[in-house]
N, C-alpha and C positions, 0 to 999 in steps of 0.2 A: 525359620520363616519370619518374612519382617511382617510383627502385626502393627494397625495403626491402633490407639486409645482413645478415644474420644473422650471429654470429661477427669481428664489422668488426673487432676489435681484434686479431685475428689474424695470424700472418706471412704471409696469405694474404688474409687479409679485407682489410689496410689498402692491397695494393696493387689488390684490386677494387674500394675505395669509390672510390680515386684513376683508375682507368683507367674506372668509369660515370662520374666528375664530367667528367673530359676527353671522352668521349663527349658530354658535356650532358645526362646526369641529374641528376634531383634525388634526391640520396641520404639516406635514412634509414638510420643505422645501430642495431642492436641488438646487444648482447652481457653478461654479468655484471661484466666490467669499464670502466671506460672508456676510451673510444679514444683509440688513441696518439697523442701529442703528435710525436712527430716525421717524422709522415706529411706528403705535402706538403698533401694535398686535407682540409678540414677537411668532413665531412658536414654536411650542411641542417640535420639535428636528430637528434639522440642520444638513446637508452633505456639504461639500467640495468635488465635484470632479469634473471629465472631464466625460462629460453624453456622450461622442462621445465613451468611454470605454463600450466595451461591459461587459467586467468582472466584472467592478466596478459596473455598470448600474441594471446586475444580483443581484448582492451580495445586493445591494441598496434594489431591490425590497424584498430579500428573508428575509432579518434583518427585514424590516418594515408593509411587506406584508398590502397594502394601499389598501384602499375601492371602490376609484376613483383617478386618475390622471388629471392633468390640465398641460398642456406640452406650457410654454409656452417659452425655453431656445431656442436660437437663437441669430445668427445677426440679430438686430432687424430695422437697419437701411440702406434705397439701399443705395449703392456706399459709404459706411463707411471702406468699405475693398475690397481687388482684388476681381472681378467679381466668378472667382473659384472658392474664398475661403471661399464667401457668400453660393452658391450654394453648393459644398463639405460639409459643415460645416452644414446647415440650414435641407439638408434632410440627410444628416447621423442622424440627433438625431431625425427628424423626423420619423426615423425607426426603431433607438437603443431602443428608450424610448416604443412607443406602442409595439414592438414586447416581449419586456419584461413583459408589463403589460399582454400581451396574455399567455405568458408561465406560467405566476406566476397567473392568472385566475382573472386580476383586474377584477373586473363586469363592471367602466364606466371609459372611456378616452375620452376628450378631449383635440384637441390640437386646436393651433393658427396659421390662416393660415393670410391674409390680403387682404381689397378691392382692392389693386393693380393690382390681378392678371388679371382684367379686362382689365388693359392696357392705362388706363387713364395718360396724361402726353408724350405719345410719339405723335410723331409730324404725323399728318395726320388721329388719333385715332376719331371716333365720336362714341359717345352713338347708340344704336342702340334703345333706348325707356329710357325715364324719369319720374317718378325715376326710378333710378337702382336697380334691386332686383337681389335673386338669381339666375334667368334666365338666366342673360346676359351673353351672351360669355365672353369667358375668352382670353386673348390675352398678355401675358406677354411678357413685352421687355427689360427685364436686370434682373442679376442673381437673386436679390432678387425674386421679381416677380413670377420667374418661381421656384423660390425653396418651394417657400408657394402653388401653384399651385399640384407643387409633393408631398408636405407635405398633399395638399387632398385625393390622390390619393393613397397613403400611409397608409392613413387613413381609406379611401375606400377597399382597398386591405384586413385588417384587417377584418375591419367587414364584408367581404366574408367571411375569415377565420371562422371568429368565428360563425357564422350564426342565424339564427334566434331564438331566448333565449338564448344565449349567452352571453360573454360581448359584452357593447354596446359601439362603437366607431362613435367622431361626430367631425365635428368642426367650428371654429368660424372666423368671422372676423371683429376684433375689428376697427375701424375708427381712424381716427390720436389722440391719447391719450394724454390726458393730463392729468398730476398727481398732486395730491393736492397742491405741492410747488408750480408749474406754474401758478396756479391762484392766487398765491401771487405777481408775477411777477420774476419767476424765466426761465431761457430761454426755450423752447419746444425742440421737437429734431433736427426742423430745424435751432436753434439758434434765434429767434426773441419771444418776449413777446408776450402772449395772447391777448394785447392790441395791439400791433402792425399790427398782424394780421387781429384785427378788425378794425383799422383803415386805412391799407393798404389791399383791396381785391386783388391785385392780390397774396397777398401771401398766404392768403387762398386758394384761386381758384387752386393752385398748385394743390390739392391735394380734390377739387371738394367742395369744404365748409363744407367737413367732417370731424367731429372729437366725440369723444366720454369722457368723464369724468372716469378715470380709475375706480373708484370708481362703476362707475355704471358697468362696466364690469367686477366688482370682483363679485357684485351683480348676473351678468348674469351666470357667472360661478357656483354658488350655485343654481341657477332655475335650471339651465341643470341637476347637479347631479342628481337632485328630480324629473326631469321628464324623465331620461334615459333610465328606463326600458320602458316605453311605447313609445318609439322613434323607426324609421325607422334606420337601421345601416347608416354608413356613410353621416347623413343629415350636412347640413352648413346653418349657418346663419351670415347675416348681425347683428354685434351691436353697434350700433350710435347712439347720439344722437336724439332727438325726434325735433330737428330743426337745422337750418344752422348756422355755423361759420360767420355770416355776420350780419351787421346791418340794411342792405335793404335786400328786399325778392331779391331770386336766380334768378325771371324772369326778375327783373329787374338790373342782375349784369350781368350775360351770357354772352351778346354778347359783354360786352369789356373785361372780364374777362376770361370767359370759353366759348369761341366758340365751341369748341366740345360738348357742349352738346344740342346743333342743338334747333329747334322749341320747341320740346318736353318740353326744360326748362320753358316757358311760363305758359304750365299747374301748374306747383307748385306756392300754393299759400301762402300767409303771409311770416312763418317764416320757411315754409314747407323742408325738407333736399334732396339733393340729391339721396342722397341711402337709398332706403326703413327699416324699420324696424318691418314692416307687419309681416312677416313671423315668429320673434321671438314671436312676440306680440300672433297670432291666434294659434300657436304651443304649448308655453309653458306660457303664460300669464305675459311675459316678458315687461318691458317699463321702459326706464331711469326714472330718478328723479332729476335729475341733469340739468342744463342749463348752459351756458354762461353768462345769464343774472341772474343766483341766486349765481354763483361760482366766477364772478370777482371782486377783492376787490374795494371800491368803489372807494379808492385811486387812484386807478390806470385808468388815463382817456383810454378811447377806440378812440377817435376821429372820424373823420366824412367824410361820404364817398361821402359828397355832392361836 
């Protein structure tokens, strides 16, 4: 199936072009730069452009005319840029990019939205039940946040459009990623070492002790294609890893770490994560492979949270 990439240049994109080429897609990648040279999987064929073009965006689809899209171009970082410019920028392509797949008849689109939009990180925010699944309200508090939030709902809008047998529109949301160089010890995108993290909880806790191995999310992105057409339009799922960013279990980090996530954090037990991965799991028989504990070089100490 030829998918198109949107974002391929990405520390997220380059390892979904590599995990559809291994699937056996044919991959088209797009993004404003061009794709990194030191991915393993070289894409079919590569675009340079600005996906915020509708023209260009057209012309993209109607040259390549792709099977499934994976949208995953974006600011991809909160507060990396003006508040507007997140927001402006993050749902304009969230609308350029599906609305095109809609016209030109892709059969499956996903895009990428993020666990943020739940709200975790602003001050006074508490979990409303642990783990976190798709359920949980959503409560966004800075542009990012609320851009990925409309990027659902954008999403959702489509798969009205298109309606039942139609194309199928879905989307996802990847956990704090880390790309294969980081488990070498190269910096994440808050700037600190995967080791650092594990040896300092409160900087995981940022960000709820979630994170996900890009790798396993390139993975995810190949199930979806394959299980699309029997999917509900606009469904979303959580995809993280299968445990936490920590070296002690979560109930026992919580309450100096992550006070927001109240009582409920108690019930997770061992090495159990934050936000569920249930739903990918029972849906599409989805489940990392990947760890912290099989992916950090051994070189690199993690140190100790005692």
């Amino acid at each position: 199936m030829k998918v198109l990439v949107t974002g391929a240049s990405g520390r997220l994109g380059r390892s979904v072009v590599d995990g559809l080429a291994d699937a056996g897609h044919e991959v088209v990648a797009a993004d404003r730069v061009a794709y990194s040279v030191g991915s393993a999987t070289r894409p079919a064929s590569e675009h340079i452009l600005d996906l915020a073009d509708e023209h260009a965006v057209d012309a993209l689809f109607a040259s390549e005319r792709p099977e499934a899209v994976i949208h995953l171009a974006a600011i991809a970082v909160p507060f990396s840029a003006p508040e507007r410019d997140i927001l402006v920028t993050n749902t304009t392509l969230g609308f350029t990019v599906p609305a095109a797949a809609l016209r030109h008849g892709t059969p499956r689109v996903l895009a990428a939205s993020s666990p943020t939009i739940i709200g975790y990180g602003r001050e006074g925010w508490r979990a409303s039940s642990v783990p976190l699944d798709e359920t949980h309200p959503t409560e966004p508090w800075n542009a990012y946040a609320l851009s990925k939030l409309v990027i659902e709902q954008e999403i959702a809008q489509f798969g009205r459009i298109a309606g039942p047998g139609g194309p199928v529109f879905g989307a996802f949301r990847p956990c704090y990623v880390i790309s294969p160089e980081e488990w070498a010890g190269a910096p994440t995108q808050q700037g600190h070492t995967v080791a650092e993290r594990l040896a300092d909880p409160s900087l995981a806790a940022v960000s709820l002790f979630n994170y996900v191995d890009a790798r396993d999310a390139g993975d995810f992105t190949a199930t979806w294609i394959d299980a699309a057409p029997d999917l509900p339009q606009g469904e979303v799922f959580f995809v993280g890893a299968a445990d936490a960013l920590a070296t002690a279990p979560v109930a026992e980090l919580w309450r100096d770490y992550a006070p927001s996530l109240g009582d409920g954090a108690d019930a997770l037990t061992a090495d159990e994560p934050v936000f569920s991965i249930a739903k990918a799991d029972r849906l599409l028989g989805w489940r990392p492979t990947r760890s912290w504990r099989t992916e950090l070089r051994p070189s690199t100490p993690t140190g100790s949270t005692a």
